[in-house]
N, C-alpha and C positions, 0 to 999 in steps of 0.2 A: 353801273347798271347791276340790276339783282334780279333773278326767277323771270328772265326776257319768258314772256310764253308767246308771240307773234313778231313779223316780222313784214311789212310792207316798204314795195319802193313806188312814190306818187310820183309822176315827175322825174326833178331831181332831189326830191326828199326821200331820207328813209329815215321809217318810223317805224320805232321798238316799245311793244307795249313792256315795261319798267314793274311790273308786279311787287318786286321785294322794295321798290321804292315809292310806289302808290300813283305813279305818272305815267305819261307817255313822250318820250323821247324822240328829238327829231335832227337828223345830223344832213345838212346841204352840202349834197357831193358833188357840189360846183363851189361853191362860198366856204366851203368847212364849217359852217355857221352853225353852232349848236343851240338848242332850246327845247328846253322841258314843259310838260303842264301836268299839274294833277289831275289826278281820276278820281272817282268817287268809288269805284268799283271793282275789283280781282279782275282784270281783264284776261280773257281767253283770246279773241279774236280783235283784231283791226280790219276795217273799210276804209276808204277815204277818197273821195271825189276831187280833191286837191285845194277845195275853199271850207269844205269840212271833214273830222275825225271821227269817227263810231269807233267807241270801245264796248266792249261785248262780253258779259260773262256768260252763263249755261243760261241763268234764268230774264235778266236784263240788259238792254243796252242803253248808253249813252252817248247822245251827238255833242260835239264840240266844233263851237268854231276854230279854224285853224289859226289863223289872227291871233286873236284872244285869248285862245284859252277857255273859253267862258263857254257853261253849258247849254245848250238851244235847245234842246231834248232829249226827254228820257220813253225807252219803249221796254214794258213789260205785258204782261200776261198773256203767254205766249204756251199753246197748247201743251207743248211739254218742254222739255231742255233744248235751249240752241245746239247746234252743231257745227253751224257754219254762218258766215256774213260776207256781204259784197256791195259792192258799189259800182255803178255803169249808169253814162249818163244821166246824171243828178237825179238816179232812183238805190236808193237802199233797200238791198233782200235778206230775207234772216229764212233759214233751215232748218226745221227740229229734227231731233231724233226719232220721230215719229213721222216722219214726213211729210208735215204741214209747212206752207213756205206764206211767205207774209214778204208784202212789199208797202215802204214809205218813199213819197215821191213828193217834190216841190208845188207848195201851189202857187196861188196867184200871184202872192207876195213873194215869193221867192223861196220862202221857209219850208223845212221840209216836215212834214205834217203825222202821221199816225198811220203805225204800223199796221196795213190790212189784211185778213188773211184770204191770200187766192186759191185757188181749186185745183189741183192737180191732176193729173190722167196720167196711169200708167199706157207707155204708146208699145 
């Protein structure tokens, strides 16, 4: 592993976003069972709902199936820089630094669909 900048435990996975090696890394602290996947993108942050992987830089994210490997989608144009990402209950949230928050959530197919931005209230 090289330049880890995240660090998630799903489950009994954990998974280290792998920067100097362009992947995302998964080590099963039950199985010992290692496995990697490429990324497309400088990853800053991880989510992960435990059937999917969101890798996250400032300006874009990318959903991966866990399985696979294989990319499901990509979410950009996002008011300003990310700052944070999460996953609960098969909905994905992203943060800016501006503090606009955007949520993608499963639809009917199961897929999880386009990042929307919701409205915030300071309380």
């Amino acid at each position: 592993m090289s330049g880890a900048s995240d660090t998630i435990l799903v489950g009994d996975k954990l998974l280290f976003a792998d920067n100097g090696n362009n992947r995302i890394s998964s080590y099963d602290t039950k199985t010992g069972e290692r496995r990697v996947f490429p990324t497309e993108i400088q990853t800053d942050f991880l989510a992960s709902d435990g059937t999917t992987v969101l890798a996250a830089s400032a300006t874009e994210a990318v959903l991966y199936d866990f399985d696979s490997g294989e990319k499901t989608a990509t979410f950009d144009g996002f008011n300003s820089n990310l700052a944070g990402v999460a996953a609960v209950y098969g909905k994905y949230y992203f943060i800016t630094d501006n503090n606009y928050f955007y949520c993608a959530e499963q639809n009917s197919e199961g897929k999880i669909g386009r990042a929307v931005q919701q409205e915030c209230r300071d309380r």
